[in-house]
C-alpha positions in Angstrom: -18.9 -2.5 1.3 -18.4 0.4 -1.6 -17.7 4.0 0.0 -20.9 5.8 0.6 -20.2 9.4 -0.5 -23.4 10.9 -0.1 -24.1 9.3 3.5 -20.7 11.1 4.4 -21.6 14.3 3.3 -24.5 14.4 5.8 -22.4 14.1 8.6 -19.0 15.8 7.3 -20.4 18.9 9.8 -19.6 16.4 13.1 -15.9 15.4 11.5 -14.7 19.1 10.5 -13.9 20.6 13.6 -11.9 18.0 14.8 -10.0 15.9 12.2 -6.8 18.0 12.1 -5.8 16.3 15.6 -4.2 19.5 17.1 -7.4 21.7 16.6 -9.1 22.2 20.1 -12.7 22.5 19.0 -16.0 21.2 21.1 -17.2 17.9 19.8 -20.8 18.1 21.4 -22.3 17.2 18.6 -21.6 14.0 19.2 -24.5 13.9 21.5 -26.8 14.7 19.8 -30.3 12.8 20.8 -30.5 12.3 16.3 -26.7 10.1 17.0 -27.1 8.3 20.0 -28.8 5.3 18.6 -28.1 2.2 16.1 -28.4 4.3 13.0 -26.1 7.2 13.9 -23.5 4.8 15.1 -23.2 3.1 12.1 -23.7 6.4 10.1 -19.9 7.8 11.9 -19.0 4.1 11.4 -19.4 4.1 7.7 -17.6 7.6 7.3 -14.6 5.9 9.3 -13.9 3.3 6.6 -14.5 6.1 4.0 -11.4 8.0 4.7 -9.9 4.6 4.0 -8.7 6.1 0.6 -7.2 9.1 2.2 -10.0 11.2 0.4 -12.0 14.1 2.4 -13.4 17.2 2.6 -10.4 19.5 3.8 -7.1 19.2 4.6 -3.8 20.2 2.7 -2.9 18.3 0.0 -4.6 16.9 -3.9 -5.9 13.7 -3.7 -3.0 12.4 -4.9 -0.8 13.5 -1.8 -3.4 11.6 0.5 -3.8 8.0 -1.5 -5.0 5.6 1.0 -2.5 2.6 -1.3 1.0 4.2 -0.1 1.8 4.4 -3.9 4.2 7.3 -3.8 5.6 5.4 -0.9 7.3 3.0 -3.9 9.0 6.3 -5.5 10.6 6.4 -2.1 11.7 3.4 -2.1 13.5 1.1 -5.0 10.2 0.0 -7.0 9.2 2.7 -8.5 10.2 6.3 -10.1 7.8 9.6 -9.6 6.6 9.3 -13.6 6.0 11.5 -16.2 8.2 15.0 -16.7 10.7 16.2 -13.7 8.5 19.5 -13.6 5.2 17.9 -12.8 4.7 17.4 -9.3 8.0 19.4 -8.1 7.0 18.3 -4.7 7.1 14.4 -5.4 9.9 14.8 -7.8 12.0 16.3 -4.4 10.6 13.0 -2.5 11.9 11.1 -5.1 15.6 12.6 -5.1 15.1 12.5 -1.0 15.5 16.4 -0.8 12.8 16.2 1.8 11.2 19.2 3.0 8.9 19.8 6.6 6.2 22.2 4.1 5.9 19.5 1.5 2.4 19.2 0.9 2.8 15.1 0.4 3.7 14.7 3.6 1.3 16.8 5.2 -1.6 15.1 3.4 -1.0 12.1 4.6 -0.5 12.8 7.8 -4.1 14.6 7.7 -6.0 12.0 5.9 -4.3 9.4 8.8 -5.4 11.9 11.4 -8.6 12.2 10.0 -9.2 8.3 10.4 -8.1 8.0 14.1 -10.3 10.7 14.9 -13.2 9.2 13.1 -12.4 6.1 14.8 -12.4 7.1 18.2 -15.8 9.5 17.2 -17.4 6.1 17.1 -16.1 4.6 20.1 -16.7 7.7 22.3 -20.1 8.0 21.2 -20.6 4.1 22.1 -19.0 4.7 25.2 -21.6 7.3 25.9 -24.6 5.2 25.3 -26.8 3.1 28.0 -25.9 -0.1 26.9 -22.5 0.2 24.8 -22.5 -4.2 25.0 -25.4 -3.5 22.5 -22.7 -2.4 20.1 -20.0 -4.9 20.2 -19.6 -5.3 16.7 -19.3 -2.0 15.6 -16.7 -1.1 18.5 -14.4 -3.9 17.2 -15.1 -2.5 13.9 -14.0 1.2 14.9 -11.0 -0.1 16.9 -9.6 -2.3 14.1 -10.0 0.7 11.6 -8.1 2.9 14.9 -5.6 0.1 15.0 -5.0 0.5 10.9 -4.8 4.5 10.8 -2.3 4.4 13.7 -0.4 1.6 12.1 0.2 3.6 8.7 1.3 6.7 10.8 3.6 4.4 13.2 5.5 3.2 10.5 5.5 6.3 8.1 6.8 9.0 11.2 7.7 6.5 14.2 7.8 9.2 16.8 4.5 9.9 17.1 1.3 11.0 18.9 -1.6 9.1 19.9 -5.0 9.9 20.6 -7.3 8.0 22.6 -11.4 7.9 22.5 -11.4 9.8 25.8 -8.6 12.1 24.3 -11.3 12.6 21.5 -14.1 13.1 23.8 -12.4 15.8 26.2 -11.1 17.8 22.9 -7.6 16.8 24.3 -6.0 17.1 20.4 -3.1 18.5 21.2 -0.9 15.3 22.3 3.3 14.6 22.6 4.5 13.0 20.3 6.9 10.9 22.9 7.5 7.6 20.7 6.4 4.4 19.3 2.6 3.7 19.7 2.6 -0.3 18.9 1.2 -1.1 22.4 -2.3 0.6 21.6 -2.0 -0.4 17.8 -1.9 -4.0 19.4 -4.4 -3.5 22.2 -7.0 -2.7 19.1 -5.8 -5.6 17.0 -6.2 -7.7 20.1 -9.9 -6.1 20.8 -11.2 -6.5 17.5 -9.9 -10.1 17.2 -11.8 -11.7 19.7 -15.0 -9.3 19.2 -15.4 -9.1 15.1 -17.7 -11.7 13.6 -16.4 -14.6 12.9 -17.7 -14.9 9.1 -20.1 -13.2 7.4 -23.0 -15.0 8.4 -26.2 -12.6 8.9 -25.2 -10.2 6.2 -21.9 -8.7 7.4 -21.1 -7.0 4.4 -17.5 -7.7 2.1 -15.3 -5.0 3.1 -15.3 -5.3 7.0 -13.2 -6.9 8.7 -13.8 -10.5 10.4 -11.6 -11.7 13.0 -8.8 -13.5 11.7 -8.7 -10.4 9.8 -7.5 -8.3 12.6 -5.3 -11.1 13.9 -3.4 -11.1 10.3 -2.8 -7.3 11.5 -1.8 -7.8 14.9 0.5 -10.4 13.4 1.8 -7.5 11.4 2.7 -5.2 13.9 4.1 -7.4 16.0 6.7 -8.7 12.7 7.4 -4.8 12.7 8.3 -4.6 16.3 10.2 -8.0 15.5 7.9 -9.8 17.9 8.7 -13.0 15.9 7.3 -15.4 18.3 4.1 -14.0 19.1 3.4 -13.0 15.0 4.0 -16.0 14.2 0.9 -17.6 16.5 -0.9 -15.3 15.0 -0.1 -15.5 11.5 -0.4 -18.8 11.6 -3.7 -19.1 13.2 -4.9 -17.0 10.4 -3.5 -19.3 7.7 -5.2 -22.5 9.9 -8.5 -20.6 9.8 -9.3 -21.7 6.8 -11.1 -18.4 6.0 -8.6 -17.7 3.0 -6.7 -19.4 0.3 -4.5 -18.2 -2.4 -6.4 -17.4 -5.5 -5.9 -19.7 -8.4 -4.7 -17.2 -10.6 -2.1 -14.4 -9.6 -3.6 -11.7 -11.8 -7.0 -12.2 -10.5 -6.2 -9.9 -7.4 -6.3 -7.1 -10.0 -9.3 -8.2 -12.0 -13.0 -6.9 -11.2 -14.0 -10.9 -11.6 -11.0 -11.6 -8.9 -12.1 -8.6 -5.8 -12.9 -9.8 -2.6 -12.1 -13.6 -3.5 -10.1 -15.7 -1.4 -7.0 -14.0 -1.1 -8.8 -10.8 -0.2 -8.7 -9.8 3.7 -9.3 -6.2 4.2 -8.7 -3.4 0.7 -10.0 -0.5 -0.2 -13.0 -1.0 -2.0 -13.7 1.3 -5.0 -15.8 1.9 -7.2 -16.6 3.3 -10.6 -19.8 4.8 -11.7 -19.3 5.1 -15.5 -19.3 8.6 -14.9 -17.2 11.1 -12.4 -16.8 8.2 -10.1 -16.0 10.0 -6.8 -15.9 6.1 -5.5 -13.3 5.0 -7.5 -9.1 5.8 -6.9 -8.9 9.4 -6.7 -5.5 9.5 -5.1 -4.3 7.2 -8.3 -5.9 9.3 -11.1 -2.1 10.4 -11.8 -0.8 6.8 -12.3 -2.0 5.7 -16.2 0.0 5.5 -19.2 -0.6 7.5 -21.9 -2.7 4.0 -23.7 -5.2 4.8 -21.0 -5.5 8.2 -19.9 -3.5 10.6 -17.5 -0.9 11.5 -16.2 2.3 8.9 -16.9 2.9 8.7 -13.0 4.0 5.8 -10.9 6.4 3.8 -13.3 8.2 0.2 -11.9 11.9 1.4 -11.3 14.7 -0.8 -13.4 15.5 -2.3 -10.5 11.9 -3.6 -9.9 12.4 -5.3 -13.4 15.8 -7.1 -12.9 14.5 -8.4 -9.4 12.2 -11.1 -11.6 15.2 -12.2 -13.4 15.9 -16.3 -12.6 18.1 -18.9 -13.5 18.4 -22.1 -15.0 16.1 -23.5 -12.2 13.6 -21.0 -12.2 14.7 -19.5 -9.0 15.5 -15.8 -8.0 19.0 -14.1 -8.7 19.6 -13.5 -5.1 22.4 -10.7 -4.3 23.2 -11.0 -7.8 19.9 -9.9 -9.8 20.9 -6.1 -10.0 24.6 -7.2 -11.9 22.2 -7.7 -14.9 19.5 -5.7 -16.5 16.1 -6.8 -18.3 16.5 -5.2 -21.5 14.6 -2.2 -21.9 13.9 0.7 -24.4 15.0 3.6 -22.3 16.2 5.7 -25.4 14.4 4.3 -27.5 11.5 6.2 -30.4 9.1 3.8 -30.5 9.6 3.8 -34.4 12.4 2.6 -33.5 13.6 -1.1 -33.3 13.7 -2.6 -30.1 14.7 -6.5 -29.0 12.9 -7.5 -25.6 13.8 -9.3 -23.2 15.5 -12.7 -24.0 16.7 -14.3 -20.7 14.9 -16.1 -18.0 11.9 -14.1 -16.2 9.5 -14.9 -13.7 5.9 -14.4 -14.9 4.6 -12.4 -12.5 6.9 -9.4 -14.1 4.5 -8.7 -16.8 1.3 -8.2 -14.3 3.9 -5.8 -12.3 5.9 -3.9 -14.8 4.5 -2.6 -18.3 7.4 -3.8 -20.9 7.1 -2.8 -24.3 6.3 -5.1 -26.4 4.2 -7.0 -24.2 0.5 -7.1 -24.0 -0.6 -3.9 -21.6 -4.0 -5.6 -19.5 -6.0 -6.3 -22.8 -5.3 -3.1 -23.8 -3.0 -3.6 -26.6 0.6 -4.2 -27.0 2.8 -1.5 -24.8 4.3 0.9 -27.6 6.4 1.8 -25.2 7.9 5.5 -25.2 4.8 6.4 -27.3 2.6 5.6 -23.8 5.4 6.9 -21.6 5.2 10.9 -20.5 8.4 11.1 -19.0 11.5 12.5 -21.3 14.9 10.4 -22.0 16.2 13.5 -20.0 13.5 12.7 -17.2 14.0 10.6 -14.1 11.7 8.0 -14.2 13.0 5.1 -16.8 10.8 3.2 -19.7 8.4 1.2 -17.6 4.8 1.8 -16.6 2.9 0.2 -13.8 0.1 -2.3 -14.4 -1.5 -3.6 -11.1 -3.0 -0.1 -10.4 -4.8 -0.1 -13.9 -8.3 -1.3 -14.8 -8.1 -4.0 -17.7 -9.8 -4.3 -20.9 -13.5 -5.7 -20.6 -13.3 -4.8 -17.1 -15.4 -1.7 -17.4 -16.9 -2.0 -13.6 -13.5 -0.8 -12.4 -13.5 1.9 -15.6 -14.3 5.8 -15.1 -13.1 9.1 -15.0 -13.0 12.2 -13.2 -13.9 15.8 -13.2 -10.9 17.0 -16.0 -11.3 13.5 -17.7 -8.7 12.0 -15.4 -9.0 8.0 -14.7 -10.3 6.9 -11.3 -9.9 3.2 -11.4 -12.5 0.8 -9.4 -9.4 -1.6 -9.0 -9.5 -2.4 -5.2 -6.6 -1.9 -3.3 -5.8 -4.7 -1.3 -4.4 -3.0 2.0 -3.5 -7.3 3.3 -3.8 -9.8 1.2 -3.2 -13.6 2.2 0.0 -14.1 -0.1 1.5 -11.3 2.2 0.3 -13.1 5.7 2.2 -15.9 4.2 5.0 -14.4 3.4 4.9 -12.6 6.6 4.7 -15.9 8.6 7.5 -17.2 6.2 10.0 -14.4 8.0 8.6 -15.2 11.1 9.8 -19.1 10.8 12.9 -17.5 9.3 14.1 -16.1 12.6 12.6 -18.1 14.8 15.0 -20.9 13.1 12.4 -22.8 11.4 13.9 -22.5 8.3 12.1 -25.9 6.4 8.7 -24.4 7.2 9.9 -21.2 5.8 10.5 -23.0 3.1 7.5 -24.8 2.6 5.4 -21.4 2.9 7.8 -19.7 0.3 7.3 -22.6 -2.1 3.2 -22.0 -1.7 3.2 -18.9 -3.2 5.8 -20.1 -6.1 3.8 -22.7 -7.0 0.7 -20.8 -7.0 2.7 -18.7 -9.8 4.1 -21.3 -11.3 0.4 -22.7 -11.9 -1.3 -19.1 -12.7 -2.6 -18.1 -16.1 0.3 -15.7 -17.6 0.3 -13.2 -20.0 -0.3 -14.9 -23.7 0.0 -11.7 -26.2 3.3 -10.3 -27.3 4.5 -8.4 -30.3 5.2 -10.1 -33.1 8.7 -12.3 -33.2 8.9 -12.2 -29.1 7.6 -15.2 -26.4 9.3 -14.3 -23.1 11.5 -17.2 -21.8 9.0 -17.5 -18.5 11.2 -20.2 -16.2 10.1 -20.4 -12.8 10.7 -23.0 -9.8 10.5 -23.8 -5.9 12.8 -24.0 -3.5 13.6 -27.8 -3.4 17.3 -27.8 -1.6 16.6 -27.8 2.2 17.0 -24.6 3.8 20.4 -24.7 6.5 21.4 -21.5 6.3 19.6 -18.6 7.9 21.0 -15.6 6.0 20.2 -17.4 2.7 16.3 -18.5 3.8 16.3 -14.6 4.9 17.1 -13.1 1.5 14.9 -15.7 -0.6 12.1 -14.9 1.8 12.4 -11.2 1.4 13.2 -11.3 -2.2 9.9 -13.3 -2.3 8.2 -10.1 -0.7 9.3 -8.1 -3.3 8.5 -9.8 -6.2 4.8 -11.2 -5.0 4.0 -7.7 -3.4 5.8 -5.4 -6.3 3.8 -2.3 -6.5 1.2 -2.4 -4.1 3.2 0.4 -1.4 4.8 -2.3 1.1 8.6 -2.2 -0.4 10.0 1.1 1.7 8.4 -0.5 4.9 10.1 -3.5 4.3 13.2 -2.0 4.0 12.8 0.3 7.0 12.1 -2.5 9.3 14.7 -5.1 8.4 17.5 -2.0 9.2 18.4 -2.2 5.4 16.9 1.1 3.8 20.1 3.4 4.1 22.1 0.9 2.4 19.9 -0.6 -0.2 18.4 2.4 -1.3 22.1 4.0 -1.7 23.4 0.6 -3.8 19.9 1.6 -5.9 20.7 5.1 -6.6 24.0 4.5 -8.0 22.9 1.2 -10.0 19.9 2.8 -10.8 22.1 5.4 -12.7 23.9 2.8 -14.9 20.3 2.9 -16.8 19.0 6.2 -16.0 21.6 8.9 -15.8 19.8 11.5 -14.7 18.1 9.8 -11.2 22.0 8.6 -10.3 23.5 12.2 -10.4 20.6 14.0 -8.9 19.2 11.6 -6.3 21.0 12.6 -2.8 22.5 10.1 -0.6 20.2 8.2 1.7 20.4 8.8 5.6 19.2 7.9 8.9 17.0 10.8 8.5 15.3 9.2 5.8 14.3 6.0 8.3 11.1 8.1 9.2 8.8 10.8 7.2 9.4 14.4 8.8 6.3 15.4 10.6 4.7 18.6 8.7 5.6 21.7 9.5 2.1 23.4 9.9 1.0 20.3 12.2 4.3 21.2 14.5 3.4 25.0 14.6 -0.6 24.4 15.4 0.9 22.3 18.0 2.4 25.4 19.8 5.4 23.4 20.5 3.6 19.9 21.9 5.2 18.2 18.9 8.7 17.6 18.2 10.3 17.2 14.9 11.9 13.9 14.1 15.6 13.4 13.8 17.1 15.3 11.1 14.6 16.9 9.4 
């Protein structure tokens, strides 16, 4: 199901005076005789999944500071550096050295767009709620609550101390709530609804792009492996994998291909769209993220760090605690008139559908030129390497178009849970619940599955990359080891697609890591070790904005630190 702009537009009056959640404003037109019926349920339904992308009318923030993928979540984290020069985008370049400020308009754009989805959310339950016969409209409340349960989700993990605003909340203009702690138990509650009331399949027409019901039990899985529920995820991940409604697709790379959306590893993403034209549809908050091969604006490049994680050795098998002592060469420094040797030791494919290297093919596009594609200066922050999963590939001109200032918009969807990560995450969940061989085995599915898929055939002349890759065939005895091959596994299957900082938050590892990254970081890239400021606590949650905590009149209270 594509966004439908222009339907949204028609009702954009009914969301306006109540998606920033601490304006008080009267909400009666959501009984209006023209709603209350099939038609203007589904029409609020349908602009509830289009704030998916973060995108709407209003609200601080460019597109860009809203993005519905998390990608400038990576810059936070250890996968991926702001991009192109230091000046452009002062804002994200002060995210990026974690001089973090309450006014900074990234922060307060997402925290709008979220906003804006919980209260389009619970616009559609209330106005169910309101009719004769809401049992009429089972389907679309599950819908509404497992799109409630994924806006409060993002925010939960992104600010931790936060509000939450009910349907009746909604209903009684009651905006204005504390902000008192975690909200997991209603993030469940809506997982939990929409599980047992979705459709099962998508018999009857129930369109690609909503969610079924092992769809919202991968996500109640989820957020119960955040709250380190490992039993009870672990049900439910593995129900979802004994469904049978999804399989791992034959070919890594096909998640990122227009041929490969919505096939069997898909479970709920963003879907966008490109019209050939301005493509409102398509990524707006990503039109920053292409290399200079492709369009604008050299944002969003893989972090050296990101690259030496694929490194393996003689078996195939990940460098773990070890990976960052050595680095995949790259040209940082480097004309690209200049002479350059690649990479010559052991990688695992899936790095070159992650991280653009030069010298290797860039998504049909051509060979990577390297520094000639890359915006960002040797005096610059952000290394040699440009992303690839974000970026539309050659032939693939459904997911091609551009925006108002000729800026890409990329039809690539954005796969907000895919089935490699419900694996993964029911991989951790064996982990520490002591079932270390079935770990294992679930590891050694998504290995083999890249040991098997189609890999990148086109290189510069003289250079093959020396591709070695293997499963896990020792048994697994010891916990701490099954733990880091599991999450080192997460990192390398789910590179670049905005999970990494979460990761780290919610194993209690970000202050450390992301400090050991900063100064290894710097061996490479001078400039990001001397300016980037030690990680803190502080850092463990986003601060709330500044001009939500003064329309609040006081209701909200900062978090910790900031």
């Amino acid at each position: 199901m594509k966004k439908f702009i222009l339907l949204i537009l028609s009702i954009g009056v009914i969301y306006s005076c109540s998606e920033e959640f601490t304006e008080i404003s009267p909400v009666g037109s959501l009984n209006d005789a023209s709603l209350s019926n099939a038609t203007g349920i589904n029409l609020l339904l349908t602009g509830a999944y289009s704030v998916l992308d973060g995108i709407r009318n209003g609200g601080p923030g460019a597109p860009w500071t809203k993005s519905g993928d998390n990608w400038w979540m990576d810059v936070i984290a250890d996968d991926a550096h702001k991009g192109s020069t230091d000046g452009d985008q002062a804002d994200l370049y002060a995210i990026e050295i974690y001089q973090w400020d309450t006014s900074n308009p990234y922060f307060a754009g997402r925290w709008s767009a979220l906003f804006a989805g919980v209260n389009r959310a619970n616009a559609v339950i209330a106005l169910i709620n309101s009719q004769d016969d809401p049992g009429a409209f089972t389907s679309e409340m599950a819908q509404a609550r497992f799109l409630r349960g994924h806006y409060n989700f993002d925010i939960q993990r992104q600010w931790v101390n936060v509000p939450y605003i009910s349907d009746e909340n909604f209903a009684a203009s009651e905006f204005n709530q504390t902000n008192s702690g975690p909200i997991w138990s209603a993030i469940e509650d809506d997982f939990t609804y929409a599980a047992a009331n979705l459709p099962a399949n998508r018999a009857g027409g129930y369109e690609i792009g909503r969610p079924i019901q092992s769809a919202a039990k991968a996500y109640l899985g989820r957020a119960q492996l955040y709250q380190g529920k490992w039993a009870e995820a672990a049900a439910n991940l593995d129900a979802v994998i004994s469904s049978g409604d999804y399989a791992l697709a034959a070919n890594y790379n096909d998640n990122f291909r227009a041929a490969g959306e919505n096939g069997p590893e898909h479970i709920f993403a963003i879907q966008f769209a490109t019209d050939g034209g301005q493509s409102p549809q398509g990524n707006q908050g990503g039109t920053l993220n292409f290399p200079g091969m492709i369009g604008c604006c050299g944002f969003y490049q893989p972090s050296q760090d990101l690259a030496n994680a694929f490194q393996t050795d003689a078996n195939g098998l990940p460098l773990l605690g070890t990976y960052m002592n050595t680095d995949v060469a790259s040209d940082y420094g480097i004309y690209s008139d200049e002479p350059f040797t690649p990479h010559a030791g052991n990688l695992d494919p899936r790095i070159d559908f992650t991280v653009g290297r030069r010298g290797v093919d860039y998504n049909g596009h051509g060979i990577n030129p390297g520094k000639a594609t890359v915006r960002a200066g040797f005096g610059d922050i952000s290394g040699p390497y440009i992303s690839k999963k974000n970026v539309q590939h050659a032939g693939d001109d459904v997911n091609a178009g551009t925006g108002g200032w000729g800026e890409q918009r990329s039809g690539v969807n954005y796969h907000i849970l895919r089935y490699a990560d419900v694996i993964l995450m029911a991989a951790e969940a064996a982990v520490e619940t002591g079932q270390l061989e079935k770990a294992r085995g679930l590891v050694n599915q998504i290995r083999t599955r890249a040991i098997n898929s189609a890999r990148v055939t086109t290189f510069e002349a003289g250079y093959t990359p020396n591709y070695v890759i293997g499963t896990y065939d020792d048994v697994w005895a010891d916990q701490a080891t099954a733990r880091a091959a599991v999450r080192h596994e997460r990192r390398i299957e789910l590179g670049m697609e905005g999970h990494r900082l979460f990761d780290l938050r919610r194993w209690n590892i970000m202050v450390p890591t992301l400090n050991a990254y900063i100064a290894n970081e710097g061996r490479t890239i001078p400039t990001f070790g001397s300016r980037a400021q030690a990680v803190s606590s502080k850092h463990e949650a986003n601060p709330i904005p500044i001009y939500a905590i003064d329309q609040s009149g006081g209701t909200l209270s900062q978090n910790a630190g900031h």
